[in-house]
N, C-alpha and C positions, 0 to 999 in steps of 0.2 A: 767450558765444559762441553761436552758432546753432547749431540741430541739421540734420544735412545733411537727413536728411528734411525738413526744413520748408520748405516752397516758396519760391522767390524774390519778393521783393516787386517788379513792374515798376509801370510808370506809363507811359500811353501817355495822348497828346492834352493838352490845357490844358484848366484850368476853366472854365467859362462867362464868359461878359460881359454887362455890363448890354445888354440890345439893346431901344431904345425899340420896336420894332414888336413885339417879345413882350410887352411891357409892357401896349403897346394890346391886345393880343389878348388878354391875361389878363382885362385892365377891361371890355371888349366882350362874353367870354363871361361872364362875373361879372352885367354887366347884364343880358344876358337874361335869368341866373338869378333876378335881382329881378324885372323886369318879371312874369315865368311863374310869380312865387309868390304865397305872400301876405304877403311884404313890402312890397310897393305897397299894398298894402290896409290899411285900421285897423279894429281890431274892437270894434264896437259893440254894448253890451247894456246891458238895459234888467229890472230883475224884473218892474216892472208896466208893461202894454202904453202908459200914457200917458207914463211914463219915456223906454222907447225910442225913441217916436216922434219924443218929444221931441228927443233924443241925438242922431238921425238926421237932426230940420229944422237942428240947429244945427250939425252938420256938413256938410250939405248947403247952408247960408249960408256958409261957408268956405270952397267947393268942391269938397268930395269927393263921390263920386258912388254911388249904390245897386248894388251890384256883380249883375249877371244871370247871371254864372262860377259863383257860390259861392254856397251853400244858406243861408237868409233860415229861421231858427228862431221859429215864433211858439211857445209854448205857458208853460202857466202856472207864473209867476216864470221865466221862463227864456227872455227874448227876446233873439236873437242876429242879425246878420246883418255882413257887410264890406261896407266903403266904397272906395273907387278915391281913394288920396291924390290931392290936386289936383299940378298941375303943377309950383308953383314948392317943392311940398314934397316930392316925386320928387327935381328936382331938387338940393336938399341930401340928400336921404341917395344918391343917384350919386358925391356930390364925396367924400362919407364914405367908401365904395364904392373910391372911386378912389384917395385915402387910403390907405383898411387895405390893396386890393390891394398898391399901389404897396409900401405898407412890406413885404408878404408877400415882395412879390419880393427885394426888396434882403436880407431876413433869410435867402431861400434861397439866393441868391448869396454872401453872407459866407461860409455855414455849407460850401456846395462851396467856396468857395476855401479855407477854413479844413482842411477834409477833403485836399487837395487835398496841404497844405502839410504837414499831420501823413505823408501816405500818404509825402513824398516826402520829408519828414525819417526813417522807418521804413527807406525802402530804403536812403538812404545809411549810415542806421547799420548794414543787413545789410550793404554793401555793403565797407563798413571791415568789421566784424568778418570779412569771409570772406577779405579781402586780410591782414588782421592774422594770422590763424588758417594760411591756405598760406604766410606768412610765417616765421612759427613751425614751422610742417612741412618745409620747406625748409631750414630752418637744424640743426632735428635730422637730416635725412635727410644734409646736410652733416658735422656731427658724427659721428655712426655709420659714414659713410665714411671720412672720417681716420677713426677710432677704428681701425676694421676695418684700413685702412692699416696702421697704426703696429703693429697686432697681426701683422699678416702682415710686416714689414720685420722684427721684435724676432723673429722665432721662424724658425728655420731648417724645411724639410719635413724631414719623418720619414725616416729610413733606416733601413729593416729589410734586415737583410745575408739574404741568399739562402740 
């Protein structure tokens, strides 16, 4: 049974739905977030400076590009600098992107409707126990009156003589 202090459990409104244009709006800000990192970017190093250089033409033969964003490390054993992935290699990791989003969503969607369905199996079991429980209080409050009844028909009032 429930304790009367404990709050009732309501549930107002319905879980979400899938809505393709949030979906878009997740992937759209998700992209920026690549674009504006360095995730677009591949990092290139080199220990010795004919290494890097190296690392740098033959990525730069692939299309990526000398990043002018992000800070270019010369110094000894420790040559660093980012590239600007080329386009069609952007492009696969967006569709990846779009992917994990896509899945993100759907796992948070289950998880509220899932929530959703627990909160609103929780009230109906308040729900019953509270209808079970003044059920019960009713039927003794029922009893104790006949009881009380039957005790006042069986016993005549008192007479005390004057």
């Amino acid at each position: 049974m429930t304790n009367k202090t404990e709050e009732r459990i309501t549930i107002q409104g319905v879980p979400p739905q899938y809505d393709e244009k949030e979906l878009l709006r997740h992937q759209a800000e998700r992209h920026t977030e690549y674009h504006s990192s360095r995730e677009s970017y591949t990092h290139v190093f080199g220990e010795l400076p004919f290494d890097f250089i190296n690392n740098v033409i033959e990525l730069a033969n692939q299309g990526y590009e000398l990043s002018n964003k992000l800070p270019i490390t010369l110094a000894p054993l420790s040559n660093h600098a980012f590239m600007r992935k080329p386009e069609n290699v952007r492009a696969v990791d967006l569709e990846a992107i779009d992917i994990q989003v896509k899945q993100s969503y759907v796992t948070w969607l289950e998880s509220e409707h899932e929530d959703y369905r627990q909160r609103l199996k929780a009230q109906l079991i308040q729900t019953a126990e509270i209808k079970e429980a003044k059920r019960i209080a009713d039927k003794e409050a029922k009893m104790i009156a006949d009881i009380e009844r039957q005790v006042a028909d069986t016993f005549t009032p008192l007479v005390i003589p004057a």
